[in-house]
TISE-908229 format. One record per residue (C-alpha): x, y negated, z; residue in one letter. Coordinates in nm, 2 decimals, padded with zeros to 4 digits. Example, Ala and Ser with C-alpha at 12.3 -4.5 7.8 and 13.67 -1.06 7.14 Angstrom:
BEGIN
+--------+--------+--------+------+
:     px :     py :     pz : zase :
+--------+--------+--------+------+
:  01.23 :  00.45 :  00.78 :    A :
:  01.37 :  00.11 :  00.71 :    S :
+--------+--------+--------+------+
END
This chain:
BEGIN
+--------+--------+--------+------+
:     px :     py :     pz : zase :
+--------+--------+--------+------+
:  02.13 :  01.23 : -04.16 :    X :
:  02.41 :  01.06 : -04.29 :    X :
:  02.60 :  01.09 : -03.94 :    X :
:  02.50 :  01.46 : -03.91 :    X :
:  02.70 :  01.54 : -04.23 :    X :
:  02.99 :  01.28 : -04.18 :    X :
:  03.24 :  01.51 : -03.96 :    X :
:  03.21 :  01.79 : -04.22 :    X :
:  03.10 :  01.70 : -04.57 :    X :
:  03.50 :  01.57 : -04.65 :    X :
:  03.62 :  01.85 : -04.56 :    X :
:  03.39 :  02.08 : -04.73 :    X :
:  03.45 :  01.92 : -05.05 :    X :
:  03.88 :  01.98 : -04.94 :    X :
:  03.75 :  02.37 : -04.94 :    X :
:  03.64 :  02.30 : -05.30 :    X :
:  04.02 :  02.19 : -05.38 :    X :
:  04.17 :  02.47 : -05.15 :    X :
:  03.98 :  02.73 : -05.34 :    X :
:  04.10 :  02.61 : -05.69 :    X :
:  04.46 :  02.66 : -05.58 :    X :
:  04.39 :  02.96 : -05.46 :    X :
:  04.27 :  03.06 : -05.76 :    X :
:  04.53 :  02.92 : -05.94 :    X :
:  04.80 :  03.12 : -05.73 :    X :
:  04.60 :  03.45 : -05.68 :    X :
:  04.41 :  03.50 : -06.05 :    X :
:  04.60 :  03.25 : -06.30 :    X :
:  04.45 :  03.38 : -06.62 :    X :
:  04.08 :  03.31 : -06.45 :    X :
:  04.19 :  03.02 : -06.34 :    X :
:  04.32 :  02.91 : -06.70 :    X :
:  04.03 :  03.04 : -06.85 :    X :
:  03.74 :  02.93 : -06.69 :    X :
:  03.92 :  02.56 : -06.61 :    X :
:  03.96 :  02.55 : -06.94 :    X :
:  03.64 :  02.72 : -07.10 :    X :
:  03.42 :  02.53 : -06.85 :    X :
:  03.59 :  02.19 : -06.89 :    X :
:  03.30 :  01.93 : -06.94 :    X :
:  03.05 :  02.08 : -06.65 :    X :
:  03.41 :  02.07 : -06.46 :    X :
:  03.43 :  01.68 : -06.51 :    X :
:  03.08 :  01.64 : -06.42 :    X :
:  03.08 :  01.82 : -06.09 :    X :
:  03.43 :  01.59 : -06.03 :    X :
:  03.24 :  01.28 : -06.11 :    X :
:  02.87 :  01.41 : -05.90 :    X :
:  03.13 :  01.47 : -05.61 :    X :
:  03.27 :  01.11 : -05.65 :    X :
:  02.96 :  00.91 : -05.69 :    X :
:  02.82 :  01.14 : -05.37 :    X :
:  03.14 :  01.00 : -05.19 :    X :
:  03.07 :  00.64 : -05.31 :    X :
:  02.77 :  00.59 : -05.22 :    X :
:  02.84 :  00.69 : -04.87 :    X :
:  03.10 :  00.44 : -04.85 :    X :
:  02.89 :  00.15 : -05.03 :    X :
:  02.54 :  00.14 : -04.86 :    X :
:  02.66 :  00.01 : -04.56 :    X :
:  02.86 : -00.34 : -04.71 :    X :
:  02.60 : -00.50 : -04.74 :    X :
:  02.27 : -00.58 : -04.52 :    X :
:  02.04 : -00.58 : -04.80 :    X :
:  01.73 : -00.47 : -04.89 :    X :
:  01.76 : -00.31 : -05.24 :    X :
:  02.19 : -00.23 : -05.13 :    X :
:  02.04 :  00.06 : -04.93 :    X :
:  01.83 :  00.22 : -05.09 :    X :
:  02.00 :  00.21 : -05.39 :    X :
:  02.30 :  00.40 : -05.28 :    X :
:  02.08 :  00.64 : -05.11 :    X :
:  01.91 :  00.69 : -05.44 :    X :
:  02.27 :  00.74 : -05.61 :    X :
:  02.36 :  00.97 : -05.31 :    X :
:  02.06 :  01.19 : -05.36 :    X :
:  02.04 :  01.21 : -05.74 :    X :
:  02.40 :  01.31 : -05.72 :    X :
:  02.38 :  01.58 : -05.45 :    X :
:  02.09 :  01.72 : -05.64 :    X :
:  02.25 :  01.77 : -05.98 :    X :
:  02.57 :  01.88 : -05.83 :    X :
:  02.39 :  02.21 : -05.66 :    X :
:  02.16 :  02.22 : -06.01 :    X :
:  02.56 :  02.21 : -06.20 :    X :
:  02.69 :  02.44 : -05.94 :    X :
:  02.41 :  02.68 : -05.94 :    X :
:  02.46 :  02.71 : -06.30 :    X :
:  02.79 :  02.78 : -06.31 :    X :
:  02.71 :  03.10 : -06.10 :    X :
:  02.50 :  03.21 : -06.38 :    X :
:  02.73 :  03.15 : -06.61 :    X :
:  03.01 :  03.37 : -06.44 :    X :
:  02.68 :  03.62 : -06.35 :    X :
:  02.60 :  03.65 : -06.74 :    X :
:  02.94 :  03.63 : -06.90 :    X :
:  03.13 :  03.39 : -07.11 :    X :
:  03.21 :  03.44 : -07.49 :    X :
:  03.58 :  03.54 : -07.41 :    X :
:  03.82 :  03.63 : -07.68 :    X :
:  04.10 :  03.85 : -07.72 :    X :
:  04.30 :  03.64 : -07.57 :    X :
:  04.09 :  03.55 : -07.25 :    X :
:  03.97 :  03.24 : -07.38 :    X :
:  03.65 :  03.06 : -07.41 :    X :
:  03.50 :  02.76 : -07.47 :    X :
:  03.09 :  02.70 : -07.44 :    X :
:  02.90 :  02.39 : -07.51 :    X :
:  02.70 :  02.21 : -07.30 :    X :
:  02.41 :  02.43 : -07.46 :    X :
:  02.30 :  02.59 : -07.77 :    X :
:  01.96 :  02.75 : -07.85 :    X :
:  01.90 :  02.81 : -07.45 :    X :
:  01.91 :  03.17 : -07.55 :    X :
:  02.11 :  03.43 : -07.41 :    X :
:  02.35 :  03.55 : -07.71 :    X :
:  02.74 :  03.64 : -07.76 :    X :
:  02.80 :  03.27 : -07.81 :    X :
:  02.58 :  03.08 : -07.53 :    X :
:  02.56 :  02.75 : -07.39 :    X :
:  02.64 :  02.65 : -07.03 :    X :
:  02.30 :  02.54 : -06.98 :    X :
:  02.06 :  02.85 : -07.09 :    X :
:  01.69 :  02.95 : -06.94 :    X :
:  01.87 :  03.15 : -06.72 :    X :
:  02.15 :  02.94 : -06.60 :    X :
:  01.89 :  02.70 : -06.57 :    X :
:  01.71 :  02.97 : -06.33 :    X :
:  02.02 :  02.99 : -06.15 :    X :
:  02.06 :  02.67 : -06.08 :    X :
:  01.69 :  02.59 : -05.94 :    X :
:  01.72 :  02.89 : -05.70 :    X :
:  02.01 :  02.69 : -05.56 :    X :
:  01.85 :  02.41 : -05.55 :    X :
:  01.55 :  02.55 : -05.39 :    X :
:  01.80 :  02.78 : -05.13 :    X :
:  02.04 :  02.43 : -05.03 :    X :
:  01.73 :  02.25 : -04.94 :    X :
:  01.59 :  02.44 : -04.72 :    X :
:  01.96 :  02.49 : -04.57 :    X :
:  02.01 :  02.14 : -04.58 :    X :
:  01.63 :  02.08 : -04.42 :    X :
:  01.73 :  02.32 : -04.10 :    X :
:  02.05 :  02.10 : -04.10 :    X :
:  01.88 :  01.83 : -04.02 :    X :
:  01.64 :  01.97 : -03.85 :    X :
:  01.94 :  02.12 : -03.61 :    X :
:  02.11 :  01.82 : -03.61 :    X :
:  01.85 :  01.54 : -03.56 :    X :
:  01.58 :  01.46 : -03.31 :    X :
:  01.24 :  01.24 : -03.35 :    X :
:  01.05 :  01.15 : -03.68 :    X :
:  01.36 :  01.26 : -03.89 :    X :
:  01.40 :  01.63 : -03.73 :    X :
:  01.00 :  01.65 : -03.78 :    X :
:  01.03 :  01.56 : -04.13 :    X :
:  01.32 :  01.81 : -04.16 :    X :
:  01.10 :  02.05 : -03.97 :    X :
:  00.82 :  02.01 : -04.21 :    X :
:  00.98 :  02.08 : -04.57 :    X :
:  01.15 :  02.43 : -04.39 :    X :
:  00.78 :  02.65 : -04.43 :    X :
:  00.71 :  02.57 : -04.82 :    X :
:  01.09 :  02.55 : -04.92 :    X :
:  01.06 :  02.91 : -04.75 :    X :
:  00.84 :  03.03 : -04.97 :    X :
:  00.98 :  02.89 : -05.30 :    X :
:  01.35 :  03.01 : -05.17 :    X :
:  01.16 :  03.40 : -05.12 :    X :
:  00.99 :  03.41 : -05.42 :    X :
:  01.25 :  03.25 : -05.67 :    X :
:  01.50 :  03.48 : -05.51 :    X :
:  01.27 :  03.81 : -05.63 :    X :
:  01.26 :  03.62 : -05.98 :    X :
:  01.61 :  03.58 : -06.00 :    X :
:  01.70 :  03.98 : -05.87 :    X :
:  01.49 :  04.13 : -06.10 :    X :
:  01.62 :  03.91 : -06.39 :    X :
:  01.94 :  03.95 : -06.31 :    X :
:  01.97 :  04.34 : -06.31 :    X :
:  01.80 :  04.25 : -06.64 :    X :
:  02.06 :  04.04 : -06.77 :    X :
:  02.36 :  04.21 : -06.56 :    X :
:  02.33 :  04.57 : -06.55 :    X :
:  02.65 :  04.60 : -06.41 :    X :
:  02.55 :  04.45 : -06.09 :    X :
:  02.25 :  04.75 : -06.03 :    X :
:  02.52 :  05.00 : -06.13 :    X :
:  02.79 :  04.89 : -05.93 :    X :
:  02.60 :  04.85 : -05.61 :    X :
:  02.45 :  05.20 : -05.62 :    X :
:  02.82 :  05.33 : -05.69 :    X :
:  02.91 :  05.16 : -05.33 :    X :
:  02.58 :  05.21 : -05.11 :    X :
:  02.77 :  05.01 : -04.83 :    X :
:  02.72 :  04.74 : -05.05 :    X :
:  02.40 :  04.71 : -04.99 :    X :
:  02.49 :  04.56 : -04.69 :    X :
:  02.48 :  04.26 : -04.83 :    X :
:  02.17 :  04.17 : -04.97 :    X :
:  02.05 :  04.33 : -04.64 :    X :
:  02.17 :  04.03 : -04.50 :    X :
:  02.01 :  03.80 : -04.75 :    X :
:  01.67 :  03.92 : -04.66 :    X :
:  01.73 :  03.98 : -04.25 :    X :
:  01.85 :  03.62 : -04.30 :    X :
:  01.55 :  03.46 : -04.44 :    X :
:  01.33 :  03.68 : -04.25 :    X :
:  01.51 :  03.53 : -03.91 :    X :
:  01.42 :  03.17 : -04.12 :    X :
:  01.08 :  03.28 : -04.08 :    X :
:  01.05 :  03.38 : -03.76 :    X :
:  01.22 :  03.10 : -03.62 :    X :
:  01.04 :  02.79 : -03.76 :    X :
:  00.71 :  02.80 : -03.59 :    X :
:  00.88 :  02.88 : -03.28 :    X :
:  01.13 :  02.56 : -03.28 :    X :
:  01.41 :  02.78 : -03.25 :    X :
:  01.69 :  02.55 : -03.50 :    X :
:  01.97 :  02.70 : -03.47 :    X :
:  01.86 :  03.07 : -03.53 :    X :
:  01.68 :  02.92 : -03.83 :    X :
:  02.00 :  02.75 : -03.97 :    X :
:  02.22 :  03.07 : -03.90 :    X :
:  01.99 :  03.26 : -04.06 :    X :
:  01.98 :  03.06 : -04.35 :    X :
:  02.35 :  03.11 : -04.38 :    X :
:  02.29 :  03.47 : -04.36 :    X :
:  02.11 :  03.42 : -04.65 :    X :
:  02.35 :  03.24 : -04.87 :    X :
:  02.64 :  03.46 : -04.78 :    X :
:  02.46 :  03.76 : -04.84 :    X :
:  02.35 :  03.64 : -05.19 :    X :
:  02.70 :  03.51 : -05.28 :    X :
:  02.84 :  03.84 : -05.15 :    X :
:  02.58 :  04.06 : -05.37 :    X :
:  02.72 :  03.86 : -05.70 :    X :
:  03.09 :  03.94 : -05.58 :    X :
:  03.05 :  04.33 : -05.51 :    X :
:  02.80 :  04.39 : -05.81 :    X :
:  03.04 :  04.25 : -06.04 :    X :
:  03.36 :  04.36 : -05.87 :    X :
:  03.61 :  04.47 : -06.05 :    X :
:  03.47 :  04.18 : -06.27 :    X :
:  03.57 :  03.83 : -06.22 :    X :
:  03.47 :  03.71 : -06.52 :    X :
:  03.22 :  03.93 : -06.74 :    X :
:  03.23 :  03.90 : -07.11 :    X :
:  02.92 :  03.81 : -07.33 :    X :
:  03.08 :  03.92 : -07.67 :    X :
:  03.19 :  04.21 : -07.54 :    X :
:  03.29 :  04.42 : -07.25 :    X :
:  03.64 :  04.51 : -07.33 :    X :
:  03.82 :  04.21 : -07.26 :    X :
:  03.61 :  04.11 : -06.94 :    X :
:  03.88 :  03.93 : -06.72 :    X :
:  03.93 :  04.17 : -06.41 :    X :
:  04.08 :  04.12 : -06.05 :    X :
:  04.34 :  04.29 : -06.25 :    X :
:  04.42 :  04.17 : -06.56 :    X :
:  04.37 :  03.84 : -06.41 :    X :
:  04.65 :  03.84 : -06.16 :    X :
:  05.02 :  03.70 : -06.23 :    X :
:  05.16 :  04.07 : -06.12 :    X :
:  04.94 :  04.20 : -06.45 :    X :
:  04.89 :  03.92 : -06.68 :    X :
:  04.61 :  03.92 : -06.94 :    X :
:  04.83 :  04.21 : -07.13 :    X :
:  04.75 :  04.48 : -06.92 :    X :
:  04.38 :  04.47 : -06.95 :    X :
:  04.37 :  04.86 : -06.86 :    X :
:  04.50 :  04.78 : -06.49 :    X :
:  04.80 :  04.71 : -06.29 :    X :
:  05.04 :  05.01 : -06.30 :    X :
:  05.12 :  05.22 : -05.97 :    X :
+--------+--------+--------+------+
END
């Protein structure tokens, strides 16, 4: 498993520091903000991403039969709450952030786990959030495997695909009806742009090529279609909140806009970039 991931996990986690530049050039006031506001969930993805890279690089110096497993166990519990962390944070940007006046925010690492003008990072539904990625990268990461392996370890792989289908189907219905709850905006922007639905299209016809593909041994359709999935989930949050970047939970006014967000605009001109 380890060797299946080696040629590409580095430089997945290199995306991670491309996209924060980007961000930094492209949308400076979001990237101030939300730097800034989410600062300790920040430095515990930073140090989930280091102990992940660790204990990759430790298990194997020495022959030993606690080393191993150990490392493995630091490796897994890592990976796991970095995608529970990560997931959340989704949430977080999906629900809105207490932002002032000003653009700024600061949350705690939770509150009353209530949603509320002033919430936590960690809320029921953040929480949500973050177990529906959890549930969704496991069964990517299974038909991975799966893909990638051969023998006792691809049957294993094989074998977790069915049930983390189901959770992956059902949680995702949970978390779509919740979050038109919680998010109107995201209903309302969709159904302003019907070629937007185009894209949870794609989550389903994903999953549904998931499904069709597992009994039939077909791994790669089953992987692709599981990155049908994810994209066309991540692209449903970016076009229901678009202009949005970064919503507001005390109120809507000052939400931070692809706009008002850019260095062209600067937080100032909340009302849009002039012609």
């Amino acid at each position: 498993m380890l060797r299946s991931v080696g040629p590409v996990w580095n430089g997945n986690e290199v995306w991670l520091v491309s996209a924060g530049g980007t961000l930094f050039f492209a949308f400076p006031a979001l990237y101030a903000s939300s730097f800034s506001g989410f600062y300790l969930p920040l430095m515990i993805v930073l140090w989930l991403l280091m102990l992940r890279g660790i204990a990759i690089a430790f298990r194997g110096h020495l022959d030993n039969a606690a080393w191993t497993p150990f490392w493995d166990i630091v490796f897994g519990f890592s990976s796991l709450l970095l995608v529970l962390f990560l997931g959340a944070a989704l949430g977080n940007v999906v629900r809105g952030v207490p932002l002032d006046g000003q653009g700024n925010f600061l949350e705690p690492l939770w509150t009353n786990f209530r949603l509320g003008p002033q919430p936590g990072v960690i809320d029921w539904y953040t929480t949500l959030t973050g177990v529906a990625a959890v549930f969704a990268l496991t069964q990517h990461g299974a038909l991975w495997v799966a893909l990638k392996t051969e023998g006792a370890v691809n049957a294993r792989a094989r074998s977790i695909g069915r049930p983390t289908w189901w959770a992956v189907t059902v949680i995702t219905i949970v978390l779509t009806a919740v979050t038109f709850h919680v998010q109107p905006q995201i209903p309302a922007s969709l159904a302003a742009r019907p070629w937007t639905y185009v894209c949870p299209a794609l989550a389903v016809a994903g999953q549904i090529a998931v499904w069709r593909s597992l009994p039939s041994g077909d791994e790669l359709r089953a992987f692709l279609g599981s990155c049908a999935y994810l994209l066309g989930m991540m692209t449903s949050v970016v076009f229901g909140l678009y202009p949005v970047v970064l919503p507001a939970s005390t109120n809507p006014a000052p939400a931070l806009t692809i706009y008002n967000a850019t260095m062209a605009c600067g937080w100032g001109s909340r009302g849009g970039c002039p012609a």
